[in-house]
N, C-alpha and C positions, 0 to 999 in steps of 0.2 A: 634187734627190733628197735626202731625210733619213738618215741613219744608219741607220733602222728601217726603211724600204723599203727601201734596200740591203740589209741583214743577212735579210732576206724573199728575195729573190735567191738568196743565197748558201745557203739552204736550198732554195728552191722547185729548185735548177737543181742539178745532181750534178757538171754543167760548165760553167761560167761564165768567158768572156771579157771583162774591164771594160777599157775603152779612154779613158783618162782622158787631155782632152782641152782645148782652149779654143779658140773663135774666130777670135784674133788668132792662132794660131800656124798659118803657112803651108803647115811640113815636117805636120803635123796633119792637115791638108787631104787631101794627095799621098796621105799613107796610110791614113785612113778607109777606101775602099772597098777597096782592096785587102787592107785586113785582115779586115774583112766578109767578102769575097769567100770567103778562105782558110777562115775559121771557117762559112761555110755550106759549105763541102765536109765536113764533118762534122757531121752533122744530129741529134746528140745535143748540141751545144754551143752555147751560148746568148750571142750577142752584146749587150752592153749598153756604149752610150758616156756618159761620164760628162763632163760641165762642170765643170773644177777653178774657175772661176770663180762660179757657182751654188750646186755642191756642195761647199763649202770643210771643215764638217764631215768629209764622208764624204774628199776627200783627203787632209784634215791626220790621220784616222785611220788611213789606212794608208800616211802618209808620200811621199807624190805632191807632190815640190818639183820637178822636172820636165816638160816634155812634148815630145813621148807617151810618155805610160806604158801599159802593157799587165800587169795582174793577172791573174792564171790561177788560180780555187780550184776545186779538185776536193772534195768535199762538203765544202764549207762552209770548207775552209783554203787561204790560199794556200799553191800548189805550183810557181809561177812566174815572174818579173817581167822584163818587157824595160822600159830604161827610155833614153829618149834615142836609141839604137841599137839597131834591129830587123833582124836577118835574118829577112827573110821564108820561107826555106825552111826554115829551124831552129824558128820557129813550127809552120809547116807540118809539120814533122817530130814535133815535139814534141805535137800535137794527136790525132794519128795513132797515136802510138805510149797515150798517155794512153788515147784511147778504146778500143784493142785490152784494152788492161790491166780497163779498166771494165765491158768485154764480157763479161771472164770467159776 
């Protein structure tokens, strides 16, 4: 993915979960679907995994020297980052409360 299809994202989606990611990373693996899982329990927010290997561009622009990274922008700015270390129920939480807020 290029810089300009990303930044196409980041407007198309008012909630955007980027899940920046690579192949060879194992702990990566474990938690793809679980993180999926979590962001399809809220059906306003848009899952997109991102190949730090592929996309070097788009991670070295918003500084993804680790994995898994998790970017959260809510229109268009990040408003979140888990990096290395995810609590899953703190995402979960945080997604939750994000879209109540977006509701109105």
């Amino acid at each position: 993915m290029d810089l300009d299809a990303f930044n196409q994202l980041t407007i198309k989606y008012p909630l955007l979960v980027t899940y920046f990611s690579h192949d060879q990373c194992n702990v990566c693996k474990v938690l793809h679907p679980k993180i999926r899982e979590i962001v399809q329990a809220h059906p306003k927010t848009h899952f997109e995994y991102i190949n730090t290997k592929e996309s070097t561009v788009v991670s070295g622009q918003f500084s993804v020297f680790a994995v898994p990274t998790i970017i959260i922008f809510t229109n268009g700015s990040e408003t979140k980052r888990y990096s290395r270390y995810l609590d899953s129920e703190d995402l979960a939480h945080y997604l939750k409360r994000i879209s109540e807020i977006m509701d109105g």
